[in-house]
C-alpha positions as a Markdown table, in Angstrom:
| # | Residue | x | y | z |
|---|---|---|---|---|
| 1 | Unk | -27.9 | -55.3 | -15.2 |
| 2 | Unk | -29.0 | -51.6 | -15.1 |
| 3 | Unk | -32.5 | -50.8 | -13.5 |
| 4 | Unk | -34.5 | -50.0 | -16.2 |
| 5 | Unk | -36.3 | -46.4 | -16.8 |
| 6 | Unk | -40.2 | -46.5 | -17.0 |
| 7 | Unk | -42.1 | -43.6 | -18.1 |
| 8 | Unk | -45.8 | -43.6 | -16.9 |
| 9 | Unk | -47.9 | -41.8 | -19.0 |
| 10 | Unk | -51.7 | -40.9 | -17.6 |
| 11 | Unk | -54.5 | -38.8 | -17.1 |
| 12 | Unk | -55.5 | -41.0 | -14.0 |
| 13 | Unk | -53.2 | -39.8 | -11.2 |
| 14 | Unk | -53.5 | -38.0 | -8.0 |
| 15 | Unk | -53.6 | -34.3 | -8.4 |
| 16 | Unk | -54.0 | -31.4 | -6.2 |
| 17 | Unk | -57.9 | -30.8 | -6.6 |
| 18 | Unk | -58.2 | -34.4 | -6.5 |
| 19 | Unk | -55.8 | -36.5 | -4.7 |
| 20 | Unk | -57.6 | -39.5 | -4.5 |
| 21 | Unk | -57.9 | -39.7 | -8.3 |
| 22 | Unk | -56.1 | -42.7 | -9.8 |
| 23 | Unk | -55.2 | -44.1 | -6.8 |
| 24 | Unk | -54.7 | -47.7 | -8.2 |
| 25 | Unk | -52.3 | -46.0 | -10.7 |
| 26 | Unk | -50.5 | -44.8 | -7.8 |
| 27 | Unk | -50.2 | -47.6 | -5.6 |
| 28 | Unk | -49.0 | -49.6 | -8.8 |
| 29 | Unk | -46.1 | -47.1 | -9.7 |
| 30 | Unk | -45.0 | -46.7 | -6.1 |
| 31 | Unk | -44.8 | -50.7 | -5.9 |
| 32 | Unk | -42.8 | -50.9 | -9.6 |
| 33 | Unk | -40.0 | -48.5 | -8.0 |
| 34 | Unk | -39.2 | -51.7 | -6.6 |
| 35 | Unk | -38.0 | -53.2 | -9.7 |
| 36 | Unk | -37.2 | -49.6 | -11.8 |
| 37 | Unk | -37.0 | -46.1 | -11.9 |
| 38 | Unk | -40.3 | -45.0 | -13.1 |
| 39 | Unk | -41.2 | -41.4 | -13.9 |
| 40 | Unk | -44.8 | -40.2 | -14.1 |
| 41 | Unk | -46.1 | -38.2 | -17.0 |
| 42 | Unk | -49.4 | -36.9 | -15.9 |
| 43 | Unk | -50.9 | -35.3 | -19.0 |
| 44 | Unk | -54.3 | -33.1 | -18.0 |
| 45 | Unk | -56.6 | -31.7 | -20.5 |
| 46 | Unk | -57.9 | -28.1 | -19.5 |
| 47 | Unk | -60.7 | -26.8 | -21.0 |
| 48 | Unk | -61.6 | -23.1 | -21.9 |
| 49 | Unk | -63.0 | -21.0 | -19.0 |
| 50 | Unk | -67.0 | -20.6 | -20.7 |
| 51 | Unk | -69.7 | -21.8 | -19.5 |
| 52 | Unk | -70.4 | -24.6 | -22.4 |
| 53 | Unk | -67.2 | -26.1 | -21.1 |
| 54 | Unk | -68.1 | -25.9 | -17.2 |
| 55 | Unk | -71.2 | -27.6 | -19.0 |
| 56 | Unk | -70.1 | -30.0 | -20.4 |
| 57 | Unk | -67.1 | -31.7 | -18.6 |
| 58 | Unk | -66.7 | -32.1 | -15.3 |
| 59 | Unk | -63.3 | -31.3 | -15.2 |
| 60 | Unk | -63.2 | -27.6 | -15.6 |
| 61 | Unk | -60.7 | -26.4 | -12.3 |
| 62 | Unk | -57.1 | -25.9 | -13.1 |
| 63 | Unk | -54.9 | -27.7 | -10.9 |
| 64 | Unk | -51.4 | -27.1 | -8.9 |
| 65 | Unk | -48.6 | -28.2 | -11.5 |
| 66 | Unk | -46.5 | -28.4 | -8.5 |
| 67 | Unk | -48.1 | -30.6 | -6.6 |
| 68 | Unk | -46.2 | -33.6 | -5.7 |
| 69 | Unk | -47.6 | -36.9 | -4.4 |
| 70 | Unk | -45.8 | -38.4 | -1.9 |
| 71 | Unk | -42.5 | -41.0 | -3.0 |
| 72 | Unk | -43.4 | -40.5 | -6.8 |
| 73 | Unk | -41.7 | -38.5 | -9.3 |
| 74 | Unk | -44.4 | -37.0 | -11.5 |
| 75 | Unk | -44.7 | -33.8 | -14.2 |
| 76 | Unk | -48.0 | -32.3 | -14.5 |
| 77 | Unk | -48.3 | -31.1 | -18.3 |
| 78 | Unk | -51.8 | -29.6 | -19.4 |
| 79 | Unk | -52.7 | -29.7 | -22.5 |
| 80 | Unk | -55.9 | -28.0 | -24.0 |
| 81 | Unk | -58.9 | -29.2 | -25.7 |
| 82 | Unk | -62.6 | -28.2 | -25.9 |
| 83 | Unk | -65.2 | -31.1 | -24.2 |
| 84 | Unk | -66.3 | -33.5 | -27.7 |
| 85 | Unk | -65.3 | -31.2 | -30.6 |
| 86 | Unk | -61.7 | -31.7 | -30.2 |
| 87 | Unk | -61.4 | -35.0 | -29.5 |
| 88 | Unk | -60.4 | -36.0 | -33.2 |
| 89 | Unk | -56.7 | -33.9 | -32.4 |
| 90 | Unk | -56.3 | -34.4 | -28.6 |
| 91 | Unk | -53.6 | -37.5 | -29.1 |
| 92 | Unk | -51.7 | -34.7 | -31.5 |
| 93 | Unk | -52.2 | -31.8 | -29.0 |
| 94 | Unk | -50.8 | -33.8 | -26.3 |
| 95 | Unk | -48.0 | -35.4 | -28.0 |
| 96 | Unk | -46.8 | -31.6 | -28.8 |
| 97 | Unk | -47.0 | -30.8 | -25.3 |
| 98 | Unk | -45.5 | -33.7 | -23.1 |
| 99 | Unk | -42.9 | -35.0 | -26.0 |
| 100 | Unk | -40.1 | -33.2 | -24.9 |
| 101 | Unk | -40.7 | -34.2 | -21.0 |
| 102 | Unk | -40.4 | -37.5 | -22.5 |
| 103 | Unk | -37.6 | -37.4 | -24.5 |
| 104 | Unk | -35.5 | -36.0 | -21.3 |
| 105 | Unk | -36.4 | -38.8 | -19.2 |
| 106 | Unk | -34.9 | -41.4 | -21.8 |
| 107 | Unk | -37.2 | -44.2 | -21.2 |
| 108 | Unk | -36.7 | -47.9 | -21.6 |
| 109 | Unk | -40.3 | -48.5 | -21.9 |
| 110 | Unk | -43.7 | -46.2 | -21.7 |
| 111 | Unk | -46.8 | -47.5 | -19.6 |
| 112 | Unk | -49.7 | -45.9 | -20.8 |
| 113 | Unk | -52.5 | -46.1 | -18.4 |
| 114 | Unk | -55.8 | -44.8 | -20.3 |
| 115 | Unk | -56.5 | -46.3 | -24.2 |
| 116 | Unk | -57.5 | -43.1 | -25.5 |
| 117 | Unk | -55.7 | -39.5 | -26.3 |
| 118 | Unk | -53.0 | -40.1 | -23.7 |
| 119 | Unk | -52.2 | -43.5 | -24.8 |
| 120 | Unk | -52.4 | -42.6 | -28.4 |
| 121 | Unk | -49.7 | -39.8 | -27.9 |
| 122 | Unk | -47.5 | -42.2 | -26.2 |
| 123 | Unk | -47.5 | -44.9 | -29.0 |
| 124 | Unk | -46.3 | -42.2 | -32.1 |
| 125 | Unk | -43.7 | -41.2 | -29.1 |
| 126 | Unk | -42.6 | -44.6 | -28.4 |
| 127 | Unk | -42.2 | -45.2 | -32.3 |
| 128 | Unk | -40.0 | -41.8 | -32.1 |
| 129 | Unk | -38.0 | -43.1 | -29.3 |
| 130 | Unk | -37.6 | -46.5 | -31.0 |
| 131 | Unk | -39.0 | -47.2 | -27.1 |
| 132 | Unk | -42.1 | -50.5 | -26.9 |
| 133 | Unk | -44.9 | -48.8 | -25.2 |
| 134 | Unk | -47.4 | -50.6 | -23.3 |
| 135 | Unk | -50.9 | -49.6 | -22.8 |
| 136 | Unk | -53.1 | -50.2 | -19.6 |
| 137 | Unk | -56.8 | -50.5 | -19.8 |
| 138 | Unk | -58.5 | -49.1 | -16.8 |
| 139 | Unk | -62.4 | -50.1 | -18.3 |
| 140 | Unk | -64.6 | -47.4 | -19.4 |
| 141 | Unk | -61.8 | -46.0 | -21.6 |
| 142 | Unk | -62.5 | -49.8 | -23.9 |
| 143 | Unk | -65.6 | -50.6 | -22.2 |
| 144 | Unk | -67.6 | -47.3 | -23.1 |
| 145 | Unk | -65.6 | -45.9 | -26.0 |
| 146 | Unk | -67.9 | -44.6 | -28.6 |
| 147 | Unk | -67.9 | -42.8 | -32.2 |
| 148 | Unk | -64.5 | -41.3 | -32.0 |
| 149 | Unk | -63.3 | -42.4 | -29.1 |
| 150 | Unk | -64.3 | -46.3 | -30.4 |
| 151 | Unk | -62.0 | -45.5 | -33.7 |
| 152 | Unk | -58.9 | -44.1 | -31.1 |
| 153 | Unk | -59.3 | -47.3 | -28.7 |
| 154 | Unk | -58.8 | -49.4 | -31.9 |
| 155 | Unk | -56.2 | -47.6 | -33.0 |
| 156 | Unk | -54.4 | -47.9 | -29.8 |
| 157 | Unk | -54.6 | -51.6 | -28.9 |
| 158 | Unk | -53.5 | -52.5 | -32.2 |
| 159 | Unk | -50.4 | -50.6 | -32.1 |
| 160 | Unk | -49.5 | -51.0 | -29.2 |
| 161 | Unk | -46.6 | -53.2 | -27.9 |
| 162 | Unk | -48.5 | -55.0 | -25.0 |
| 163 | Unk | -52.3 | -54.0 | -24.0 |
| 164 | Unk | -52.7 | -54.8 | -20.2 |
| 165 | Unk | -56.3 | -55.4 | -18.7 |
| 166 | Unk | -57.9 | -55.7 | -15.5 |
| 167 | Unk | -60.1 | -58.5 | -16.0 |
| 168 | Unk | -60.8 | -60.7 | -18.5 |
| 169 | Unk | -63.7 | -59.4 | -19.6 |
| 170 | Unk | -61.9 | -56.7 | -20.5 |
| 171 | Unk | -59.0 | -58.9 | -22.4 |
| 172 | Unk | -62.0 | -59.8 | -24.7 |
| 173 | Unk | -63.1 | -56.1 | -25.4 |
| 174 | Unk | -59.7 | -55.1 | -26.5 |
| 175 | Unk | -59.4 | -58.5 | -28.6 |
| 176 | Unk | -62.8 | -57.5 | -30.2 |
| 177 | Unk | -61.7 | -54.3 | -30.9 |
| 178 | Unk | -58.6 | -55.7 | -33.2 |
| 179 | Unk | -56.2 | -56.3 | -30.3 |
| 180 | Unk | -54.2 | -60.0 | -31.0 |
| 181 | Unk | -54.8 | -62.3 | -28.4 |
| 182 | Unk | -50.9 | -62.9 | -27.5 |
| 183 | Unk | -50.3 | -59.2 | -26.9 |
| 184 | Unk | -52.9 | -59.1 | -24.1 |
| 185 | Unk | -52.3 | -60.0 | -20.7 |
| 186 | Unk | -54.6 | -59.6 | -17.4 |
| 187 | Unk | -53.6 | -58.2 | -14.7 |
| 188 | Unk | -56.1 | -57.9 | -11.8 |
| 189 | Unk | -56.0 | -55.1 | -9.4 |
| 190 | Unk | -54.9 | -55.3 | -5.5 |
| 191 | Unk | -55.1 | -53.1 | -2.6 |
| 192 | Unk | -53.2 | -52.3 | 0.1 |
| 193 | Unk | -53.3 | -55.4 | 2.4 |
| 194 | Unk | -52.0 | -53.1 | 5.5 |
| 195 | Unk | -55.0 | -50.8 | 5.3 |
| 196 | Unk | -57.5 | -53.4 | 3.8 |
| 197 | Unk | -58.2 | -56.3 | 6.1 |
| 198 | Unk | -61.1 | -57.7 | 8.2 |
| 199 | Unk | -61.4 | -55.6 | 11.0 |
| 200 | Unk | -63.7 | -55.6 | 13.8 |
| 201 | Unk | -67.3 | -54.4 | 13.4 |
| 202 | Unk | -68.1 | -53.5 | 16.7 |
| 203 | Unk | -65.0 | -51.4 | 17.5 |
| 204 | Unk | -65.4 | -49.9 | 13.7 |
| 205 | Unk | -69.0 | -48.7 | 14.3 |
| 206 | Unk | -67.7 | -47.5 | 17.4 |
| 207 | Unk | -64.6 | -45.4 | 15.6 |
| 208 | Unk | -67.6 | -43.9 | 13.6 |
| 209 | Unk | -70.3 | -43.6 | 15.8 |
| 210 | Unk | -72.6 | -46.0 | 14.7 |
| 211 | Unk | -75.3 | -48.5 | 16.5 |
| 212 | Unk | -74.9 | -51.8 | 16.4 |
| 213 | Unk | -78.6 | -52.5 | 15.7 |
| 214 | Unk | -77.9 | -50.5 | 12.2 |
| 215 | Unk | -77.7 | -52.5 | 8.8 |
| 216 | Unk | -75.1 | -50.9 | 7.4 |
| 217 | Unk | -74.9 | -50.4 | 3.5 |
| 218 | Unk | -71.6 | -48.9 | 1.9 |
| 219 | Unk | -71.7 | -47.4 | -1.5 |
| 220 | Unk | -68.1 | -45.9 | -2.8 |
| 221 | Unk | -67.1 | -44.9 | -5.9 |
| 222 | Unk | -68.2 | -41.8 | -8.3 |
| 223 | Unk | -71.6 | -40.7 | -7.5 |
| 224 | Unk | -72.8 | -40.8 | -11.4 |
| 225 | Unk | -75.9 | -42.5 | -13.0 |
| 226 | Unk | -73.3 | -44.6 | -14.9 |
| 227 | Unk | -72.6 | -46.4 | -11.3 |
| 228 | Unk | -75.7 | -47.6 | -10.6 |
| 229 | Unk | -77.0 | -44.9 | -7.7 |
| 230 | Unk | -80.2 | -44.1 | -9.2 |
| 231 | Unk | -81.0 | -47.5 | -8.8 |
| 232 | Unk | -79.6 | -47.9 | -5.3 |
| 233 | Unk | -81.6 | -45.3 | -4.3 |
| 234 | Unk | -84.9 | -46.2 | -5.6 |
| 235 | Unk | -84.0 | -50.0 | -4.3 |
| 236 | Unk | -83.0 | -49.1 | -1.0 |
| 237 | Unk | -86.0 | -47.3 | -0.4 |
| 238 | Unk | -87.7 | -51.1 | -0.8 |
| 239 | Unk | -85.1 | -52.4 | 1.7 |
| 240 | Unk | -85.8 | -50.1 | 4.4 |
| 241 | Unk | -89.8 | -51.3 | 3.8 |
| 242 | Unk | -88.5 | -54.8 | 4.8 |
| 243 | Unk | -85.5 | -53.6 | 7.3 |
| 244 | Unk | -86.5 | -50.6 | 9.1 |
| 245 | Unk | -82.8 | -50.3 | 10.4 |
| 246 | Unk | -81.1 | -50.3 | 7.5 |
| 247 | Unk | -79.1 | -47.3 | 6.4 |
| 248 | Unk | -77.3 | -46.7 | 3.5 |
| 249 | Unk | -73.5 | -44.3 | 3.2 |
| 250 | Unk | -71.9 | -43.3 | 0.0 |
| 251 | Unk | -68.7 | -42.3 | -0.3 |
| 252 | Unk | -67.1 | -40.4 | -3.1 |
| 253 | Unk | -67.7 | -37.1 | -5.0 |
| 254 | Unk | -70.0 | -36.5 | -8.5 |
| 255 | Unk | -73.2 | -34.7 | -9.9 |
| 256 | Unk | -75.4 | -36.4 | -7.6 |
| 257 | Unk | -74.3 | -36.1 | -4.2 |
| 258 | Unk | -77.0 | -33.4 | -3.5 |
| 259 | Unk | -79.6 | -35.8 | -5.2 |
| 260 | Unk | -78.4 | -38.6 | -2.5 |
| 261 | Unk | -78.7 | -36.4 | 0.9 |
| 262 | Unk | -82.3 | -34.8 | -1.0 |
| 263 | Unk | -83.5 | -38.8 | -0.4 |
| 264 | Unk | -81.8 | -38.5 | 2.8 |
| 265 | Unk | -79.1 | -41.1 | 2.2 |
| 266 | Unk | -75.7 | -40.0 | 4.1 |
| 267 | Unk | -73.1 | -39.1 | 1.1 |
| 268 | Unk | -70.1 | -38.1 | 3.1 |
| 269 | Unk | -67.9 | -36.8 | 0.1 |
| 270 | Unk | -64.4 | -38.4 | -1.1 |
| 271 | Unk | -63.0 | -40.3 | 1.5 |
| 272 | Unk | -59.0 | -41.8 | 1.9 |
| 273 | Unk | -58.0 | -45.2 | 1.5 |
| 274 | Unk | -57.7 | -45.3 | 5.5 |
| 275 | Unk | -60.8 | -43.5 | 6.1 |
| 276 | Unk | -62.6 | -46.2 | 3.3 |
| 277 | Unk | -61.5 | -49.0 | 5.1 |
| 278 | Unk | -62.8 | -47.8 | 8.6 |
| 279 | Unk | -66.0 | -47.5 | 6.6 |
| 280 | Unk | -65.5 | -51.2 | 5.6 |
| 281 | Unk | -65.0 | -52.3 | 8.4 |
| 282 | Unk | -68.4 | -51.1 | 10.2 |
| 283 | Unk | -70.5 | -51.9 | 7.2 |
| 284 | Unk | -72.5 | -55.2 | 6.7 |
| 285 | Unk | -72.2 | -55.1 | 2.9 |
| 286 | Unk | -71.2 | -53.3 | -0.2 |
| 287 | Unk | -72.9 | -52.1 | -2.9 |
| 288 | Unk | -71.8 | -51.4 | -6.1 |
| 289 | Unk | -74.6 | -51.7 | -8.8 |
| 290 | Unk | -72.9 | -50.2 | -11.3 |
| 291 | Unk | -73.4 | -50.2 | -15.4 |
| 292 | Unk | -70.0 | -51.1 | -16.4 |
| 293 | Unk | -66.6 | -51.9 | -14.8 |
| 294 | Unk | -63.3 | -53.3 | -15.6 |
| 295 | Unk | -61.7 | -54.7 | -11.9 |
| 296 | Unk | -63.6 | -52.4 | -9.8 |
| 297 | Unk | -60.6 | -52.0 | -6.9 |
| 298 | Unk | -63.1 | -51.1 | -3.7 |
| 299 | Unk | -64.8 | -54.5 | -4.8 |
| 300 | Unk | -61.4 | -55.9 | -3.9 |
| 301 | Unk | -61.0 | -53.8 | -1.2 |
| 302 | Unk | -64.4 | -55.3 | 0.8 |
| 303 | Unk | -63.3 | -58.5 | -0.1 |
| 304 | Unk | -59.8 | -58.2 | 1.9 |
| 305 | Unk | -61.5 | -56.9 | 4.2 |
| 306 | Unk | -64.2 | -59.7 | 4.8 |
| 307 | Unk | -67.3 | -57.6 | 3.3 |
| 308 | Unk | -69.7 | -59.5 | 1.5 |
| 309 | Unk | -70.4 | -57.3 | -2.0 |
| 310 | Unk | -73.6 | -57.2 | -3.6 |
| 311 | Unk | -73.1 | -55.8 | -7.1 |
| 312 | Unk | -74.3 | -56.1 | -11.0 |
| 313 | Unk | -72.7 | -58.7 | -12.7 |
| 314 | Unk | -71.1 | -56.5 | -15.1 |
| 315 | Unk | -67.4 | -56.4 | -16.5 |
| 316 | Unk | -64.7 | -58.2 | -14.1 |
| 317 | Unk | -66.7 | -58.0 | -11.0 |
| 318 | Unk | -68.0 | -61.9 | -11.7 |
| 319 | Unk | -64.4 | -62.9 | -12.0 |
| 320 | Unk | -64.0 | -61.3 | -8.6 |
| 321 | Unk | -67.6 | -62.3 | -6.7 |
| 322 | Unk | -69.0 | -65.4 | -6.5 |
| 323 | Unk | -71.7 | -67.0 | -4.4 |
| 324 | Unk | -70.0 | -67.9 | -1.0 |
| 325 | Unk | -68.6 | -63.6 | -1.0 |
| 326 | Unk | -71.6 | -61.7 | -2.8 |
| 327 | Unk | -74.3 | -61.9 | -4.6 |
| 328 | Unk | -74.8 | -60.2 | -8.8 |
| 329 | Unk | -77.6 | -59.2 | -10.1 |
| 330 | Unk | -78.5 | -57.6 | -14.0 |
| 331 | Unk | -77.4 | -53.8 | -14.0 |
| 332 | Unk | -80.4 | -50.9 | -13.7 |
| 333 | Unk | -82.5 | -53.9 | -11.9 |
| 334 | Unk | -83.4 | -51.7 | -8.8 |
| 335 | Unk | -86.3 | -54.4 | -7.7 |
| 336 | Unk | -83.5 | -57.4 | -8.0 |
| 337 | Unk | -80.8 | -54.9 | -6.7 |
| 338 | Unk | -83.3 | -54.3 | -3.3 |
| 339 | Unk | -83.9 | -58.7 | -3.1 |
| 340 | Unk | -80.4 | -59.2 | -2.9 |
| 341 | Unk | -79.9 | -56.7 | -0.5 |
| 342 | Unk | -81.9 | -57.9 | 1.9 |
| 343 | Unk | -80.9 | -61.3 | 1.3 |
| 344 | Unk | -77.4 | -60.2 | 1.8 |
| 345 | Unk | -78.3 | -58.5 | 4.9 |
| 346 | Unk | -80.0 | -61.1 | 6.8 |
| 347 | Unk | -77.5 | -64.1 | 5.6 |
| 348 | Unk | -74.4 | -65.2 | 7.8 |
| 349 | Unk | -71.3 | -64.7 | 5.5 |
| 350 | Unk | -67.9 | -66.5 | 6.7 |
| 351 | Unk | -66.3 | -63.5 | 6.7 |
| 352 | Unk | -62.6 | -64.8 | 7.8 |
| 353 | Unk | -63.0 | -67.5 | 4.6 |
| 354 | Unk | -64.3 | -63.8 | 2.4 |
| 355 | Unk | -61.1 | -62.3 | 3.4 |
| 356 | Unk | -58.8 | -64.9 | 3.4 |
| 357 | Unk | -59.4 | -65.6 | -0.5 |
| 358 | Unk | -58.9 | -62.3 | -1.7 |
| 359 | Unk | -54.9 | -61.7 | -1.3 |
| 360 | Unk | -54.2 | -59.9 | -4.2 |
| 361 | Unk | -51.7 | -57.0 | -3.0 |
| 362 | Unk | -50.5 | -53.8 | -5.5 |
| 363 | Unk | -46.9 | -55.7 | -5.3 |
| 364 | Unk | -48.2 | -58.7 | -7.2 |
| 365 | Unk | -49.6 | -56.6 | -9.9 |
| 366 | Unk | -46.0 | -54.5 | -9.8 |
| 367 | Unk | -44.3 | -57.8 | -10.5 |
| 368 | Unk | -46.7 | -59.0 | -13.4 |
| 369 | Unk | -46.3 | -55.7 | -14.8 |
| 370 | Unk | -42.4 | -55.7 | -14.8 |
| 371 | Unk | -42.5 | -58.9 | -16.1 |
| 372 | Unk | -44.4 | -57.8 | -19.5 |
| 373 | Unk | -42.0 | -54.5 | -19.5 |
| 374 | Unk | -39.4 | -57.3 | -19.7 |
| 375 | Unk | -41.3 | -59.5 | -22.2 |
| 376 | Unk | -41.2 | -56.5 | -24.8 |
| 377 | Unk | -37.9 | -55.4 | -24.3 |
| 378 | Unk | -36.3 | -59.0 | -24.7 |
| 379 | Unk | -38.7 | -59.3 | -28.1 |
| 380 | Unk | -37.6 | -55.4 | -29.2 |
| 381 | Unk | -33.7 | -57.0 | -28.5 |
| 382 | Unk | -34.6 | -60.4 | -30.5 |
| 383 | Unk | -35.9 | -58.7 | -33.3 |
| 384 | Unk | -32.9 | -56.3 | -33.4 |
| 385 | Unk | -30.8 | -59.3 | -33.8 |
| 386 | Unk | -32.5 | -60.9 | -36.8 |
């Protein structure tokens, strides 16, 4: 049997301003070359150099069409698009654009990761191609879709061949939203098992310059309102009433990183996957109080590596955290949010047992993944028959 020919198609990818972006995309398309030649489609939306677009999106900086992530094939194709007003054409905009690319590659089956324009473009192309096309649900893009954006996630999971979610949580939003329940599968997120795994605290604080008297908090993700950091900060500041030495480090990049170091809370900027698990490894606990998720991955990343997570219990994370690894409280709770803290800080967590149940790797979720890319091809084959 010929290896079959993927086409990846995704705004959420690893780019040259940002090359920790879509990281979890990656890691899953460098573990499906195992099984197929896959081909990346990154499609990016630029936006008109004004000011109301530096305004409004947060994506405004062109970026290297060149650039080329390491052991992936990928094509950078921009499209354009103005922030809200042209969301009603952006799936016909960017089907004009990276049709061609797609065409070329002669896909067996497209993976769509992101249930809105992107995906939307690749579904009309699929039904072009006579090619299935299977969309992946990241979270907010179901979880948070609104207006337009709630019509074009309906449009998408309905259509599409297979709809693949990170959590079950989010297997029921896409059923909600007119999805049928056999054409949706969960697949949780791994990590990286060589770079994520318990590590020693002492020789990590060490690596990093840290006392072994702090209470170390880690925060990593997008530093937005949306993941919970206003409420981190104003709860942390009632943990350091009750635990003078405990300090709190954010990782990633977003509109309030000044905010953070203005409260004098260490925000150290994006971080690599190495460099995120050195952090883990000298923290006591992370924190992720976030609004909404779908499989949060650095949640699985603290588990692997024997980190106890206090978080909301929002999205996927419960099917993730439970009471011998973490402790969830309601989101924008910053009082409850600063109790469990504490109580996580000044509990003994088994963290051997933590990171021994968490072994989840980004191989697993290749294999589940090629396993629906086979589903749909053998029902596209059955159906050809009848």
């Amino acid at each position: 049997m010929n290896r079959l020919r993927l086409t990846v198609v995704t705004p959420v990818f690893p780019t040259s301003a940002e090359p920790h972006r879509g990281i979890y995309v990656y890691n899953k398309v460098l573990c499906l070359q195992r099984h197929a030649d896959v081909d990346v489609v990154c499609a990016l939306q630029f936006f008109p150099a004004s000011r109301l677009a530096r305004l409004l999106s947060a994506r405004y900086d062109r970026v290297d069409l060149d650039f080329s992530p390491s052991h992936v094939k990928v094509r950078y194709l921009e499209y354009p698009g103005f922030p809200l007003i042209s969301r009603p054409i952006n799936s016909v905009v960017c089907r004009y654009v990276i049709e061609p690319h797609i065409r070329s590659l002669k896909p067996d089956v497209i993976v769509a990761y992101w249930a809105q324009a992107e995906a939307n473009a690749a579904i009309e192309i699929g039904r072009k191609l006579n090619v299935p096309v299977i969309v992946g649900s990241l979270g907010s893009d179901l979880f948070l879709a609104r207006g337009i954006g709630k019509q074009l996630a309906k449009r998408v999971v309905k259509r599409a061949d297979r709809v693949i979610t990170v959590s079950e949580d989010l297997r029921r939003a896409a059923i909600s939203l007119g999805a049928l329940p056999q054409n949706v599968r969960t697949i949780l997120n791994g990590c990286d098992r060589s770079i994520f795994y318990l590590r020693n605290r002492a020789a990590s604080r060490s690596k990093l310059g840290f006392s072994p008297e702090v209470r170390l908090v880690l925060f990593v993700g997008w530093l937005l309102p949306l993941k919970g950091v206003l409420e981190l900060v104003t709860a942390f500041a009632q943990v350091r009433q009750e635990l003078a030495n405990a300090e709190l480090v954010c990782i990633g990049k977003g509109p309030l990183e000044q905010f953070l170091r203005s409260k004098g809370v260490r925000a150290l900027g994006p971080k690599s996957s190495g460099e995120i698990a050195d952090w883990l490894g000298a923290c006591d606990l992370l924190c992720l109080p976030s609004h909404s998720e779908g499989c949060p991955n650095v949640v699985v990343e603290a588990l692997s590596s024997g980190r106890a997570v206090i978080a909301t219990h929002v999205g996927g994370i419960p099917e993730l955290v439970d009471r011998d690894s973490g402790i969830l409280v309601p989101p924008r709770s910053p009082s409850e949010l600063a109790t469990a803290i504490v109580e996580g800080l000044k509990r003994s967590w088994d963290e051997n047992a933590i990171a021994a149940r968490m072994g989840r790797s980004w191989d697993d979720v290749a294999d589940e993944t090629y396993n629906v890319c086979l589903e749909v091809l053998s029902e596209r084959r059955h159906a050809s028959k009848q």
